[in-house]
C-alpha positions in Angstrom: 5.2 -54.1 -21.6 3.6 -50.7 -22.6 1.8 -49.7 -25.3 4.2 -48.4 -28.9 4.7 -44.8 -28.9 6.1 -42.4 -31.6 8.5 -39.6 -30.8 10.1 -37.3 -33.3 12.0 -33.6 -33.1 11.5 -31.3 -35.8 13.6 -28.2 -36.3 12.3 -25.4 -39.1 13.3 -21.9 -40.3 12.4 -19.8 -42.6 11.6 -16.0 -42.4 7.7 -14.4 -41.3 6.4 -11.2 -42.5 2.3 -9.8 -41.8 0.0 -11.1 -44.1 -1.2 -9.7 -47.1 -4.5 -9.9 -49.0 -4.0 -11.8 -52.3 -0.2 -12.3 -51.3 1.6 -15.8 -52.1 3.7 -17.7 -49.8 6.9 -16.9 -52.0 5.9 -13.4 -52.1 5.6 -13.4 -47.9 8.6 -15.5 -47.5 10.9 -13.1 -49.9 9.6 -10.4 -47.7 10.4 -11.6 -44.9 13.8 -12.9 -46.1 14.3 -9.2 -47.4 13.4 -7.7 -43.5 15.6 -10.3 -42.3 12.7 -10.9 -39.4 13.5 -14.2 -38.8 11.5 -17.2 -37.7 12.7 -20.6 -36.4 11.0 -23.4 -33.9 12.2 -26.9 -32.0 10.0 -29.2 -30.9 9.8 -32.7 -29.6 5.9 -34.1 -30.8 4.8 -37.5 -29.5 2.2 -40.0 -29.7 1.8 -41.6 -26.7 -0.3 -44.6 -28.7 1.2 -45.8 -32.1 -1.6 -48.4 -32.5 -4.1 -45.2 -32.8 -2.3 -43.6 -35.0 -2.4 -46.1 -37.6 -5.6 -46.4 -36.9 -6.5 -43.0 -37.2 -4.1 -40.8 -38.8 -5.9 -38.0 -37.3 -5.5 -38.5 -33.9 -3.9 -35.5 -32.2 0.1 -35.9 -30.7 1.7 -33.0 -28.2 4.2 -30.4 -28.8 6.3 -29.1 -26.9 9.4 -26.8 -27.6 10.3 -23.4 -28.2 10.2 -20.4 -31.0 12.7 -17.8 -31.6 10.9 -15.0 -34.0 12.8 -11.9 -32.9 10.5 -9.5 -34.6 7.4 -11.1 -32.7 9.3 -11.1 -29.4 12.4 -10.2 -28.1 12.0 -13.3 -25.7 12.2 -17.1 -27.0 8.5 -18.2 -27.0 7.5 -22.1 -25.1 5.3 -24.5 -27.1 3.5 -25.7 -24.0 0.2 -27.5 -25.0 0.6 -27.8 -28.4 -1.2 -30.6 -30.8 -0.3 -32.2 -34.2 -1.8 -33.8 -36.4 -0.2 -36.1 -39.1 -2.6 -36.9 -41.8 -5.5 -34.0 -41.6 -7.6 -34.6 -44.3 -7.5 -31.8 -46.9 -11.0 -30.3 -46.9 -11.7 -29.6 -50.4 -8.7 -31.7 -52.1 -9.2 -35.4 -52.5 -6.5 -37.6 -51.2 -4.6 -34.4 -49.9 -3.4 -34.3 -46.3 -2.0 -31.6 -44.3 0.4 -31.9 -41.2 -1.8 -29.7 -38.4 0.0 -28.0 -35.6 
């Protein structure tokens, strides 16, 4: 019998717009909702070992899946090589964690 694995699809949308200089996320997003310029992405992410995972929340998983962002590219964009993280500790906030991908 084989080692556990974890596998999980995640689906998200929202709306992207070029950043600004001293611009907050709600401020970008209701530009971008305002544009209408679009952003979405699927993607399958697995860890091929669950015992190292729990072990080490920051070992890295692969992505792969796919991007529609019509105002980046006409074209739907492949997530080919990708990595995630699950629990990447937060730098300069203590017991803050931030998905990485």
């Amino acid at each position: 019998m084989g080692r556990p694995t974890l596998q999980f699809e995640e689906r998200m949308s929202g709306y992207v717009s070029p950043p600004e200089r001293g611009t907050s996320f709600e401020d970008a997003f209701e530009r971008g909702r305002r544009a209408n310029s679009s952003i979405q992405f699927e993607t399958v992410i697995t860890h091929d070992d669950l015992d190292r995972l729990l072990e080490d929340p920051t070992s890295p998983a692969t992505i792969r899946g796919t991007v529609l962002a019509p105002s980046v590219s006409p074209e739907q964009l492949d997530i080919v090589e990708g990595t995630f993280v699950l629990l990447q500790p937060h730098p300069e906030d203590v017991e803050t964690s931030w998905m990485r991908y």
